[in-house]
VMD Tcl script that draws the C-alpha trace (Angstrom):
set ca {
  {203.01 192.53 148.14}
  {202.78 188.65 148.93}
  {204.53 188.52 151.87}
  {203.16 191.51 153.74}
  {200.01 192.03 152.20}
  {200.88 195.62 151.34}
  {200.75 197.72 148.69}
  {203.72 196.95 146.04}
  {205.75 200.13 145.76}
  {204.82 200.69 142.04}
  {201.40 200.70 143.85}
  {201.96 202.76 146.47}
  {203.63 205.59 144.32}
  {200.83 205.65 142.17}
  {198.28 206.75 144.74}
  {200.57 208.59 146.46}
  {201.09 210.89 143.30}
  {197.87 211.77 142.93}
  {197.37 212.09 146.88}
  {200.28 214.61 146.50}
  {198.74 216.48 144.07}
  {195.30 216.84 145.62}
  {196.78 217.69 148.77}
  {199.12 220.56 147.26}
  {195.48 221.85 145.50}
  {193.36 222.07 148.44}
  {195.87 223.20 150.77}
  {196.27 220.48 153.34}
  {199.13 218.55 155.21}
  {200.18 215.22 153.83}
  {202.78 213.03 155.59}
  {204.75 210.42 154.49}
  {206.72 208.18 157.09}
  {209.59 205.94 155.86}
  {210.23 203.01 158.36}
  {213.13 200.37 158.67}
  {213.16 197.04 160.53}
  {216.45 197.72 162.40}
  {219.25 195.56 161.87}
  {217.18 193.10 159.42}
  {220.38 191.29 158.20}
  {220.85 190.14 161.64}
  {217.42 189.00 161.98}
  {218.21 186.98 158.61}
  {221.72 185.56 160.35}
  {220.09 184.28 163.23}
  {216.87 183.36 162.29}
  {217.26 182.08 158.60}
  {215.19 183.97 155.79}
  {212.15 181.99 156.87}
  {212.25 183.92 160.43}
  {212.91 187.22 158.42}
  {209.60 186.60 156.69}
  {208.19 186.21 159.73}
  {208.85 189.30 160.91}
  {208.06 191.04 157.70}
  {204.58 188.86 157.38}
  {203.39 189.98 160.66}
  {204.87 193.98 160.53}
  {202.39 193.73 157.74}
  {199.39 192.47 159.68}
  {200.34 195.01 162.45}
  {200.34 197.72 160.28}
  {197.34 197.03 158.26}
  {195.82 196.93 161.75}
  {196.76 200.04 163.08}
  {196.03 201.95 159.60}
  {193.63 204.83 159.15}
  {190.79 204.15 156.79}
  {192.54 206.32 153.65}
  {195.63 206.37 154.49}
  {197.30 203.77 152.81}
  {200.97 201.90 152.91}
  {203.40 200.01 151.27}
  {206.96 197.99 151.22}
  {209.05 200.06 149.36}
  {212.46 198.01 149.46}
  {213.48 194.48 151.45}
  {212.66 195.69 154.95}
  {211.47 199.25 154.41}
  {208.02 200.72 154.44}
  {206.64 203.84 153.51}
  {203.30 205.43 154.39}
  {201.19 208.34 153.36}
  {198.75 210.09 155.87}
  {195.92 212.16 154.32}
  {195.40 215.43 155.91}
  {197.29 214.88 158.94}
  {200.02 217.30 160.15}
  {203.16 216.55 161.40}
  {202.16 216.21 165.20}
  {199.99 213.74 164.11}
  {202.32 211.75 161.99}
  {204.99 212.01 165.15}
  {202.57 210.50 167.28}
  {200.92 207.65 164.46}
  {204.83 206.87 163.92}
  {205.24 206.56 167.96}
  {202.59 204.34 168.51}
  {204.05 202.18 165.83}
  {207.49 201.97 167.00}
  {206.77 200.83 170.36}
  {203.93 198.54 169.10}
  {207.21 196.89 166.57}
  {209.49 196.92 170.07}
  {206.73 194.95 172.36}
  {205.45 192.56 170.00}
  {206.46 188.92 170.16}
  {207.74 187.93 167.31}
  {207.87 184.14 167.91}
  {210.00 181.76 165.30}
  {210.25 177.96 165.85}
  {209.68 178.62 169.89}
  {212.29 181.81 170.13}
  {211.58 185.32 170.31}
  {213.21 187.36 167.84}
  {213.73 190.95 168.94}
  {212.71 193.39 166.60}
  {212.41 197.21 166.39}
  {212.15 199.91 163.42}
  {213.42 203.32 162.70}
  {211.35 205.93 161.45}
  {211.38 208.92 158.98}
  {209.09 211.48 158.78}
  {208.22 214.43 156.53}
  {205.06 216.56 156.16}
  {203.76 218.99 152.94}
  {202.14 221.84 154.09}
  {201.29 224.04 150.88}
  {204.45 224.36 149.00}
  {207.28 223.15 151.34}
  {207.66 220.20 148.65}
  {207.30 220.83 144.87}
  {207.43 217.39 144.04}
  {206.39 213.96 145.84}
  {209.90 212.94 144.70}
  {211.10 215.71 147.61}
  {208.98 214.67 149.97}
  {209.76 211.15 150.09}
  {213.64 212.36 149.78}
  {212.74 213.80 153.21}
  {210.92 211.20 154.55}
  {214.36 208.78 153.86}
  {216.82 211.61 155.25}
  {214.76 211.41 158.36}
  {214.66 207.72 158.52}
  {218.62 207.62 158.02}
  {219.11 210.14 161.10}
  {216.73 207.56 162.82}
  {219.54 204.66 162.14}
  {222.67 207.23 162.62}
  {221.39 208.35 166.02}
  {220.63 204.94 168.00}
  {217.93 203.54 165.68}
  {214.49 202.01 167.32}
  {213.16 206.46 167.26}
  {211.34 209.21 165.47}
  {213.10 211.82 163.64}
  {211.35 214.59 162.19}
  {211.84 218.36 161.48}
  {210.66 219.41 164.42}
}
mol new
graphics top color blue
foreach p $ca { graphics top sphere $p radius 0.5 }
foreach p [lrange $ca 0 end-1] q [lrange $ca 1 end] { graphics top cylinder $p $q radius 0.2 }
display resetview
């Protein structure tokens, strides 16, 4: 993706299919985390587009930063980005996702001198042997968390467990 300097969600889905099937083979976790910028049409509103891709440009940077060597990422709408985690369960996607969220909340997002407050919701969803058929599922999961994320207060977690 230009603007982020993420994976393109065409990408994204093609690694993560093949991800999902080599996890399912051998037997080990794989999450996926679905993440919103929260309240993104706002951001647009108040800040012009050029402030939105701003905010989007340098999520991406922070991201790529914080990423795993293997696991990989991508923007997978406007504002929303979706990761996969190789071999990691779901305690360790909780607290990857964590670390991310409040990294989002603290950092200064600075746009023609003003700070533009930004924060992200996040969805995650773990296959463990055959609690997902499909990848399809999984990321279905992933995005049901992500919406209870923005339902309950938005700027959290939500997970199964």
């Amino acid at each position: 993706d230009a603007l982020t300097g993420l994976w393109t969600k065409r990408h994204f889905l093609e690694h993560l299919e093949t991800e999902f099937n080599y996890h399912r083979r051998v037997k080990k976790p794989l999450s996926v985390i679905m993440c919103d910028l929260d309240h993104f049409k706002k951001i647009n509103d108040n800040y012009g587009h050029l402030g939105g891709d701003l905010v989007l440009k340098e999520l991406g940077g922070m991201i790529l930063n914080v990423l795993r060597r293997g696991d990989s990422v991508g923007r997978y709408g406007g504002e929303e980005i979706i990761f996969f985690l190789r071999e990691t369960p779901l305690p360790g996607a909780k607290v990857f996702s964590e670390r991310l969220r409040m990294l989002v909340e603290n950092h200064p997002f600075i746009f023609e001198g003003k700070k533009i407050p930004a924060t992200i919701s996040i969805g995650v969803a773990t296959c463990t042997e055959d609690n997902y058929s499909t990848m399809h599922e999984l990321i279905k999961a992933a995005d049901e968390f992500l919406y209870k994320a923005k339902q309950t207060g938005r700027n959290k977690v939500v997970a199964l467990h």
